[in-house]
C-alpha positions, 0 to 999 in steps of 0.5 A: 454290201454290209452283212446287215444289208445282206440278212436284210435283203434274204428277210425280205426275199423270203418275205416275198417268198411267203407272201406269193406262197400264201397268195396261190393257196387263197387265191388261187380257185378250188377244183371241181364243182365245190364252189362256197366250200373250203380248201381245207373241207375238200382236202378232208372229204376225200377217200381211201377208197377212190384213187386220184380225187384231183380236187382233193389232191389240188386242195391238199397242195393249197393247204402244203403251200398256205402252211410252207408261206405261214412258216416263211412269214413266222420265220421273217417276223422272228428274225426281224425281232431278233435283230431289234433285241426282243428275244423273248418275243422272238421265242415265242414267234418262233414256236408259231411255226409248230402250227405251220410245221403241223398244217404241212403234215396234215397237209401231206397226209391229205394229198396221200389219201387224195392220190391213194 
């Protein structure tokens, strides 16, 4: 296998990788009895003052996991048009994954306050 086949081949696997991470945090259903309501609201709605909001908490690991495939995907679209010579686009996909850097963290931060 040549050494393009085999970035070709992890591109695609980490593809794979953050799509299914995407997936199980759109798919998969909100806990509790928050039916219509947002991962993102639940995961905010917790307190500081009650200990283990299990909704709150499976909401923030949805939000840890959307953000953990965005940044999968951001990586896979900029490596892609790096190899096909469009590094000025490639730069600017790859200051995207602030966003998904930055959705990991409040998502952190909610899961701490869920359990706390």
């Amino acid at each position: 296998m040549s050494r393009d086949e085999e970035k070709g081949w992890s591109v695609s696997s980490l593809f794979l990788v953050g799509v299914c991470f995407c997936g199980i945090a759109f798919l998969s259903p909100t806990a509790g009895n928050n039916h219509g309501d947002s991962f993102i609201k639940i995961a905010r709605s917790s307190s500081w003052h009650r200990l283990f909001e299990w909704a709150a908490a499976w909401c923030s690991l949805k939000m840890i996991l959307a953000s953990i495939g965005l940044f999968l995907l951001i990586e896979c679209l900029g490596t892609i048009l790096v190899r096909r010579n469009h590094k000025d686009v490639a730069v600017t996909v790859f200051c995207l994954n602030i966003v998904s850097c930055l959705g990991c963290l409040t998502g952190c931060y909610y899961l701490i306050k869920a359990l706390l």
